[in-house]
C-alpha positions in Angstrom: 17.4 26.4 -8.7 15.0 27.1 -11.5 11.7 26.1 -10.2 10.5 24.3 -13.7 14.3 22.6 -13.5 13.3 21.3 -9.8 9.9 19.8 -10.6 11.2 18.0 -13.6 14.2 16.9 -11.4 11.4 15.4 -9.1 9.7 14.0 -11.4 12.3 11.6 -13.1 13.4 10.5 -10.2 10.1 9.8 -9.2 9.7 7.5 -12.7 13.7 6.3 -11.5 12.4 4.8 -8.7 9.2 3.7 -9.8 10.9 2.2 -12.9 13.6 0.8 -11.8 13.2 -1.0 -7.9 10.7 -2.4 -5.9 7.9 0.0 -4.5 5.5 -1.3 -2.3 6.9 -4.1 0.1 3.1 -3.8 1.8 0.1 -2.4 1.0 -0.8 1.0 2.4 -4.1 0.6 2.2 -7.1 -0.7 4.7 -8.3 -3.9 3.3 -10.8 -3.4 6.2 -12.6 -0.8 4.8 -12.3 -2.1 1.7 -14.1 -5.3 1.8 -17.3 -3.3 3.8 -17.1 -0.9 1.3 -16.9 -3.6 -2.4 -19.5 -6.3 -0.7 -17.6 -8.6 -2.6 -19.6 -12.1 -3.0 -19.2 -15.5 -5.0 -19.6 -13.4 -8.2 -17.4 -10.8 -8.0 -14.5 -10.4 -10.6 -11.9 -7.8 -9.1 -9.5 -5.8 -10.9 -6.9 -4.6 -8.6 -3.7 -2.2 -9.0 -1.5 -4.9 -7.5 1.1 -2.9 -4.9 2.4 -5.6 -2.9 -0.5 -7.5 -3.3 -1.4 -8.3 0.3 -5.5 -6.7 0.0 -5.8 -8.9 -3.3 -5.1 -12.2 -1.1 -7.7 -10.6 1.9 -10.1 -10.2 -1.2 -10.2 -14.2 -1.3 -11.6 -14.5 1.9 -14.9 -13.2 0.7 -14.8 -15.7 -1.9 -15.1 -13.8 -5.6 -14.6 -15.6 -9.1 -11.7 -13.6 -9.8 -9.3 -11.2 -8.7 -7.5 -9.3 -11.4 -3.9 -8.1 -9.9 -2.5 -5.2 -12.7 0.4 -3.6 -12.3 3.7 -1.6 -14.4 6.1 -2.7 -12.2 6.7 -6.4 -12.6 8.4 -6.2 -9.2 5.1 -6.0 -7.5 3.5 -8.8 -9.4 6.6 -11.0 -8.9 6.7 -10.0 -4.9 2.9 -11.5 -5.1 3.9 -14.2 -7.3 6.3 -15.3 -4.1 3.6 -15.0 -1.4 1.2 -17.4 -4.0 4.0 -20.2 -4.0 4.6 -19.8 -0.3 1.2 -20.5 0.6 0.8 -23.4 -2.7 4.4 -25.3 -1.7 5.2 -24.3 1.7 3.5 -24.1 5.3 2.1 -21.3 7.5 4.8 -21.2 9.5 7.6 -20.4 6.2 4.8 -17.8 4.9 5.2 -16.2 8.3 9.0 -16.2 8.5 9.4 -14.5 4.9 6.3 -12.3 5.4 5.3 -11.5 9.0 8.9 -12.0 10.5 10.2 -10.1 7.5 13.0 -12.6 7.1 15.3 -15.5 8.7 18.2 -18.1 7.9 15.9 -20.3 6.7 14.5 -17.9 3.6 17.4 -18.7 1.3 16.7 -22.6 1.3 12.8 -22.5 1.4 13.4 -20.3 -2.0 16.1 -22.7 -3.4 13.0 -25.3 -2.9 10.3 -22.8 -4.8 12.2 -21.6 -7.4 11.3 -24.1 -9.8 7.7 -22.9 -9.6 7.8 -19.5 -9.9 7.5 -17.5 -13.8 10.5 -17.2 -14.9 10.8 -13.5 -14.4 9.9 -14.1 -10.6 12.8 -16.0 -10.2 14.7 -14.2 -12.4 14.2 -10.9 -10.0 14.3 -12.9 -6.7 17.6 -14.5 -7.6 18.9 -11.1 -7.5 16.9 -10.1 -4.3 16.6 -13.0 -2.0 18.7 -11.4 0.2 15.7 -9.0 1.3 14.6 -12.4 3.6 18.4 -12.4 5.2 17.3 -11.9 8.4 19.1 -11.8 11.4 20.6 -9.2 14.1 22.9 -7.8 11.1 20.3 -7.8 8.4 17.5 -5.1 7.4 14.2 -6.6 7.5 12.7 -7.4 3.8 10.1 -4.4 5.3 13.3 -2.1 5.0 14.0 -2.9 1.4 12.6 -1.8 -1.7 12.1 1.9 -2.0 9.4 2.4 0.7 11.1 0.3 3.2 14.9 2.2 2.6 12.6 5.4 3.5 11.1 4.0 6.3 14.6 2.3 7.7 16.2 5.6 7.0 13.5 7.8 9.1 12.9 5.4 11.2 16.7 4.7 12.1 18.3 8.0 11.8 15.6 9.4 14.2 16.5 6.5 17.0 20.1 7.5 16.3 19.7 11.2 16.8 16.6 10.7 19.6 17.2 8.1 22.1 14.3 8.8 23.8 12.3 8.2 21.0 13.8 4.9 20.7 12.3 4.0 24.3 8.8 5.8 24.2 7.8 4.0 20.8 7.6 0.2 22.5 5.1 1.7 24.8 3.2 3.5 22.6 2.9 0.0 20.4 2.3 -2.1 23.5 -0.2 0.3 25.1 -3.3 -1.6 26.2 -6.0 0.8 26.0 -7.0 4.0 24.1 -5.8 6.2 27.2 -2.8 4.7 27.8 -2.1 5.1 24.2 -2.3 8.8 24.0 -0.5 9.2 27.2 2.4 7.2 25.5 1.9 9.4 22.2 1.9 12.4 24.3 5.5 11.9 25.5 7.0 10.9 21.7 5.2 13.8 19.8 7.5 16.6 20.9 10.5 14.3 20.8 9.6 13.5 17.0 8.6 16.9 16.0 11.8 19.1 15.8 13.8 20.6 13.0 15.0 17.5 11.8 11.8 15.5 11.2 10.7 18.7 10.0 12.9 19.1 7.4 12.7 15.1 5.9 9.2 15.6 6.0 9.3 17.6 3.6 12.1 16.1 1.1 10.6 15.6 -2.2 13.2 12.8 -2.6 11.9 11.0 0.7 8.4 11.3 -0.7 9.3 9.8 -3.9 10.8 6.6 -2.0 7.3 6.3 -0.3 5.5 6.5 -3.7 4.2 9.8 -3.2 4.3 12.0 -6.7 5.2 15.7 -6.7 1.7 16.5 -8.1 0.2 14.5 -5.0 2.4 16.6 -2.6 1.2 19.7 -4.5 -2.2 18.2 -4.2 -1.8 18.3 -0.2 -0.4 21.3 -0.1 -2.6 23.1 -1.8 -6.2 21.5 -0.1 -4.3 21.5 3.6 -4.2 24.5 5.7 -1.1 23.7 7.3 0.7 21.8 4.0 2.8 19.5 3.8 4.1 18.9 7.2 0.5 20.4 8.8 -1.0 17.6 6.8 1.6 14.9 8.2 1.5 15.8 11.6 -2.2 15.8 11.6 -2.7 12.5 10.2 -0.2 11.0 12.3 -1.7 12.5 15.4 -4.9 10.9 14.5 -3.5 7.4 13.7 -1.6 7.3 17.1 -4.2 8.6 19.4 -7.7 7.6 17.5 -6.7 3.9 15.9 -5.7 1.1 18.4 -2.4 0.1 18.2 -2.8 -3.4 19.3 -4.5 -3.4 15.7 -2.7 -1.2 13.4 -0.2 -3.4 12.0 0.7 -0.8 8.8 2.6 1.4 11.2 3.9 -1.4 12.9 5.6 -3.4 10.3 7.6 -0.1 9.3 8.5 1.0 13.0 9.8 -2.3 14.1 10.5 -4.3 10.5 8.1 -6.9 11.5 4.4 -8.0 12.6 3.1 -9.7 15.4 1.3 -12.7 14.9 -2.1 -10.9 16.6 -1.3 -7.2 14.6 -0.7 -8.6 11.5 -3.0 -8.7 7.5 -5.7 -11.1 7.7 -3.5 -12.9 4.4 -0.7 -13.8 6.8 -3.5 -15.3 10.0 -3.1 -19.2 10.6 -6.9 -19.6 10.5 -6.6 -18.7 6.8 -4.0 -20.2 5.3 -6.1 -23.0 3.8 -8.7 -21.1 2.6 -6.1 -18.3 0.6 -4.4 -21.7 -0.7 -8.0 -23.6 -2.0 -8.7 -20.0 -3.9 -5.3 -19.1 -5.3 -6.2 -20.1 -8.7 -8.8 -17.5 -8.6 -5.7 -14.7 -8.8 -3.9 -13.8 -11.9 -1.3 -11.2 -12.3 -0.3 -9.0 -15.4 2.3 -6.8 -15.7 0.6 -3.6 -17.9 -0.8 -0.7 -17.7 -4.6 -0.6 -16.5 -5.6 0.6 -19.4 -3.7 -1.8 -21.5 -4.8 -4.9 -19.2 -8.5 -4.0 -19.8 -8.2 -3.6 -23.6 -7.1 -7.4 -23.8 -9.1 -8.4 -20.7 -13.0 -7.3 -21.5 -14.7 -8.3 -18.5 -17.0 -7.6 -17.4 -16.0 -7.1 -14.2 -18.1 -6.3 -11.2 -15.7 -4.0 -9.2 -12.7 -1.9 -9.5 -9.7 -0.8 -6.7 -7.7 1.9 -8.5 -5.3 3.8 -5.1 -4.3 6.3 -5.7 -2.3 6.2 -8.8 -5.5 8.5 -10.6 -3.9 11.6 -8.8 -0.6 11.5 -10.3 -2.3 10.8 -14.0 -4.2 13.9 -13.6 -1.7 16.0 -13.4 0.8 13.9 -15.6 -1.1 13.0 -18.4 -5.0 13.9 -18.0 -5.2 11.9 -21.8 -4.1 8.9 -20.5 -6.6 9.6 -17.6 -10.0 10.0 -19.8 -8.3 6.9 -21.7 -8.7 4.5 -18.6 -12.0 5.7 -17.5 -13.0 4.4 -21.4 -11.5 1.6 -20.6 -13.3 1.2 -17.2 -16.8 1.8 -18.8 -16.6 -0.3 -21.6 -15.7 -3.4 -19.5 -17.8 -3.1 -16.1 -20.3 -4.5 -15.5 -24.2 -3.0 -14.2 -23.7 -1.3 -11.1 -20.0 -2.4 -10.6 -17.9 -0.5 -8.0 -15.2 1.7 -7.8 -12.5 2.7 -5.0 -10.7 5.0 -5.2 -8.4 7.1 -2.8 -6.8 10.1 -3.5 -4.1 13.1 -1.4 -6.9 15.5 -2.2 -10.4 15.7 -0.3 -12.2 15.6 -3.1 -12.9 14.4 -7.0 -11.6 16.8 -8.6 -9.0 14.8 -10.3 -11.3 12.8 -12.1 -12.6 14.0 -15.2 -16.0 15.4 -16.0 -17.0 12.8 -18.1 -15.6 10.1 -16.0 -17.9 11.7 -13.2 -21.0 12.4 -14.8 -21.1 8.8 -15.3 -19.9 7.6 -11.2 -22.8 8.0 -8.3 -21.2 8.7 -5.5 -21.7 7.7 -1.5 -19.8 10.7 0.5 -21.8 9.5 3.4 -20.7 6.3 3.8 -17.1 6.6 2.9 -16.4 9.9 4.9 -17.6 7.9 7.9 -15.7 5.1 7.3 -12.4 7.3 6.5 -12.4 8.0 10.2 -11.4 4.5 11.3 -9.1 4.0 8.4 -6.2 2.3 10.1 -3.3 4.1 7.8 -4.6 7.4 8.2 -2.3 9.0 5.4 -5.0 9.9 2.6 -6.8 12.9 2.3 -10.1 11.1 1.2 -11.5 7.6 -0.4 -14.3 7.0 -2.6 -16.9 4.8 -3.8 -18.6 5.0 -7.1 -20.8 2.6 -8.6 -21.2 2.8 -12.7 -24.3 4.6 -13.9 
């Protein structure tokens, strides 16, 4: 096939599944590290791309004036509209069936009682979709749903199909107890995991496009990774499983098994913060637009910014719209607000010139701190703080 034919295959269906389902059932990103790296405080007003919208409800916890949640899938803002009336017009231990169990019988009547407080395009979207929260021996968990979860059910599944002995190393490797027992676990499922197969679904564009990962960011990889694609997986996941503690790591967990445990689990869906998430709810606002578009109508200021990763796939999509949202982001922040950012590539590079000659940087802090991100999957985060 034409290779100009191929990319723009990839590409729409890419926008198809970012258009058209549910992304992001959980945030891939370390709210950890995010909240030493913002310093948020009792004046902070947050503008965050929303994704699932589990680091926006950690962001409460340090107590800010506003969090901002912006996204252009209304499914994300309607998934985090569901978690806000679980924790306003239910209890800790429903919050934990739908969200940390992933599901159960009693999902479909503890909606049937929130419905009437959701926006109506929440409901109108979870009336169709409830079914994520089935449950049950026979039913996927709501974390393999939506287009991230289907990819990780699908790898997850299909390699416990064809590799039994996967399917008993992993409970070890999750229950080990210590750092050495860990890696001795890891050591027996890496060359069960690595063959051919894995190989080759590694590197399906069409997998990678489930996951929200853009063709340009897979070029970006690629191109900055001596061993590509698959050099760049294998790496990364060698360093999550033998360098971050399991007993800890609940972003690998949830996919692997379809659930957390109520020690391994976001610091949104912990008992000891329940009440404190539900006293600052009204503090969280969502909007369904484009960043640039919600700061045109919203003018701040605001005192920090979380952007992802979604700057790597607009500078190689549309580098206008780019320098359009870094307008946006200057006209509205505040002195010495701050900016995270992460990005496939291991540098800034994406962002441009202009945006950067206005952005001090702290490489030293952030490259340190990349180390003990939990997720392990980006090729570099950064902090910038508004000239």
């Amino acid at each position: 096939m034409n290779l100009t034919v191929s990319r723009r295959l990839g590409d729409a269906f890419f926008r198809f599944v970012h258009g058209n389902r549910l992304v992001y059932n959980t945030c891939w990103e370390d709210p950890r590290l995010d909240r030493r790296l913002l310093a948020l405080g009792s004046d902070s007003r947050v503008v965050v791309i929303t994704s699932a919208g589990d680091n926006a409800l950690d962001y409460l916890l340090d107590d800010p004036t506003e969090v901002a949640c912006v996204d252009l899938n209304f499914r994300q803002n309607a998934l985090l509209e569901l978690k806000r009336a679980l924790f306003c017009r239910a209890s800790f231990k429903e919050l934990f069936t739908f969200f940390g169990q992933g599901g159960g019988p009693s999902c479909a009547a503890t909606y049937a009682r929130l419905r009437g407080h959701l926006p109506a395009y929440t409901a109108a979207y979870w009336d169709k979709n409830i079914a994520y929260f089935k449950g049950g021996r026979l039913s996927r968990s709501f974390y393999h749903h939506g287009a991230s979860g289907a990819a990780a059910f699908l790898f997850t599944r299909l390699l416990g199909l064809l590799k039994p002995g996967l399917r008993r190393e992993l409970p070890r490797l999750l229950a080990a107890r210590d750092a050495e027992e860990q890696r001795r676990a890891f050591t027996a499922v890496e060359p069960i995991f690595w063959d051919r197969l894995s190989r080759w679904l590694v590197a399906r564009p069409a997998l990678m496009a489930l996951l929200g990962v853009p063709r340009p960011q897979i070029a970006l990889i690629r191109d900055s990774h001596p061993g590509g694609l698959e050099g760049f997986v294998r790496e990364k996941v060698r360093r999550v499983f033998t360098e971050t503690a399991m007993a800890e790591n609940y972003f690998w967990r949830v996919y692997l098994t379809g659930r957390y445990a109520p020690e391994c689990c976001p610091e949104y869906l912990k008992e000891q913060h329940f009440e404190t998430i539900r006293e600052r709810l009204g503090r969280l606002t969502t909007h369904t637009d484009s960043l640039s578009g919600f700061l045109a109508g919203h003018p701040g200021p605001y005192s920090h910014f979380v952007l992802l990763d979604h700057q790597d796939w607009l500078a190689n999509h549309d580098p206008a719209a780019l320098a359009e949202e870094w307008e946006r982001i200057f006209a509205v922040a505040a002195p010495g607000a701050r900016v995270l950012m992460r990005s496939a590539g291991l540098d800034v590079s994406f962002l441009p010139e202009a945006a950067r000659r206005r952005l001090t940087f702290f490489p030293e802090v952030t490259e340190a701190l990349h180390a003990a991100d939990r997720v392990g999957t980006y090729g570099s985060q950064h902090l910038a703080v508004v000239a």
